[in-house]
N, C-alpha and C positions, 0 to 999 in steps of 0.2 A: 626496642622501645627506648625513647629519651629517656633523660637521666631526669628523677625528679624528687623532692623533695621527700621524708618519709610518710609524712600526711596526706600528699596525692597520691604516694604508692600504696598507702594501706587505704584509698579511697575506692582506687583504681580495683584492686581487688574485692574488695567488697563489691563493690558493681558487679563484676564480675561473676561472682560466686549467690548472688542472689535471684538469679535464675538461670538454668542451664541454656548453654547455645551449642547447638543447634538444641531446637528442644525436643524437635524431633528428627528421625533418622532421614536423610535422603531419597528418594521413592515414598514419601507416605501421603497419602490420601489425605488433604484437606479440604476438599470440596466431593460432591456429590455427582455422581454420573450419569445422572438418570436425564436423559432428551423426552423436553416435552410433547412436542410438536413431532408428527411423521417424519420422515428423510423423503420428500416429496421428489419426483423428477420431472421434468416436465412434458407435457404432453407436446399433441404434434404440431408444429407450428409456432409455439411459446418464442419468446423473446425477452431476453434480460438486457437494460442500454443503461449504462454505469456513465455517469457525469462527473469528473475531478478537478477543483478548484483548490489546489494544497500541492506546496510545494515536498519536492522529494526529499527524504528523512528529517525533516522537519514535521512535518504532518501525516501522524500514525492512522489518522484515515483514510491516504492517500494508499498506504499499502496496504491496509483490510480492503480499502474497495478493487483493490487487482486480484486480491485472494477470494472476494466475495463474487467477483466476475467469472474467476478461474474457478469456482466451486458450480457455478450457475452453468457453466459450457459442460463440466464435466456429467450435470445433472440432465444434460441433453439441450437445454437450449439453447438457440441462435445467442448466441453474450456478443456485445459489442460496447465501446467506452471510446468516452472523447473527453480527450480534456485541453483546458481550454484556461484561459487566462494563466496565473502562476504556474498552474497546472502543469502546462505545456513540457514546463522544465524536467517534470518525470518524462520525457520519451526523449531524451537525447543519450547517445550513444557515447560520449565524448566527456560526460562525469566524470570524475574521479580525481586519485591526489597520489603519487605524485604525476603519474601519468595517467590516459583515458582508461579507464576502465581495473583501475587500481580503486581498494578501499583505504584512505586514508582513516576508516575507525572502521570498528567489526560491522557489519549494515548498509553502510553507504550505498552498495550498491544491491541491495535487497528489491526497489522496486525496478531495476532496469533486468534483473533474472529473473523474478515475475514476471514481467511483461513482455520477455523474450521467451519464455512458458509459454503463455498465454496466446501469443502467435502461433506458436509450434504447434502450438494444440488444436487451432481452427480458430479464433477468437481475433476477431477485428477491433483497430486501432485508431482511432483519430486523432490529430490533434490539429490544434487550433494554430493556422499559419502568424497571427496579429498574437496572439501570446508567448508565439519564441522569437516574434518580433520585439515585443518589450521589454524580454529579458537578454537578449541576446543569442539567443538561438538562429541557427540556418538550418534551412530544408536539409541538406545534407550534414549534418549533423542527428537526425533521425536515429532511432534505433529500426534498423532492417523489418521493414512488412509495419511501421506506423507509414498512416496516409495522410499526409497533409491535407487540410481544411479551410475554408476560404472562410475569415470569421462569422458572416451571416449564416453560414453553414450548422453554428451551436441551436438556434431558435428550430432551425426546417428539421434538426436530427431530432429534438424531442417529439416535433409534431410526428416524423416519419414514424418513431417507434408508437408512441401511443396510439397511433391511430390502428399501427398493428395489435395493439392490444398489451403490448411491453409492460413488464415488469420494470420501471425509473427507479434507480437508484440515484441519488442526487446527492453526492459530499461537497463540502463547501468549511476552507478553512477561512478564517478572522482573523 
């Protein structure tokens, strides 16, 4: 600790000592476990279509809605996701610092192993060809099994799912 005078060090402790930290032990229960709603799965036919407008590790809805995808494939339904405008930038394979696929902070690369999951596991990928246009994206830069998207292609995937009857989840960063 810096060197300080005796009145910030007897402040400094007094802080300190006026309530314990941690207050509680490591492993303890602050919230409640109880699930409200069923663990639903889906029936036959079902369809989940996930929309992403959030750029990668910048927008923590970007990666709930790959996990909320990856929870929907695993629940039995057809899951599929396209993302599109900033979007886009979550399905490049070519991230990272100091080289591709390096995390230059612990996370970085949190939605490109989701989404390589997510593949793995049967779940289709889109992305929006005119979104890794504006960022600097190329096709070949993809993460392996995304399928590039001709941009009128974002309006015809919503209508394709809903008309199936899809489950739309729809994120959208500001």
């Amino acid at each position: 600790m810096p060197s300080f005078d005796e009145t910030i060090t007897a402040n400094i402790e007094a802080s300190l000592a006026e309530i314990p930290h941690p207050s509680l032990p490591k492993g303890s229960n602050i919230y409640g476990g109880t699930k409200i709603f069923p663990d639903y799965q889906a029936e036959n036919g079902e369809s989940y279509f996930t929309l992403v407008h959030g750029i990668a590790h910048e927008s923590s809805v970007s990666f709930v809605a790959v996990l909320q995808a990856t929870r929907a494939l695993r629940k039995g339904f057809e899951s599929a996701m396209y993302f599109y405008g900033l979007g886009a930038i979550n399905c490049l394979a070519t991230r990272g610092f100091p080289t591709t696929g390096d995390s230059g902070f612990p996370g970085e690369q949190n939605i490109n192993n989701a989404l390589e999951t997510f593949i793995a596991e049967g779940g289709t990928v889109f992305c929006c060809r005119f979104g890794l246009a504006l960022h600097g994206g190329r096709e070949e830069d993809l993460i392996e099994g995304v399928i590039p998207a001709h941009p009128l292609d974002v309006q015809d995937a919503i209508i394709h799912y809903a008309r199936k009857g899809a489950i739309i989840n729809s994120t959208y960063m500001v």
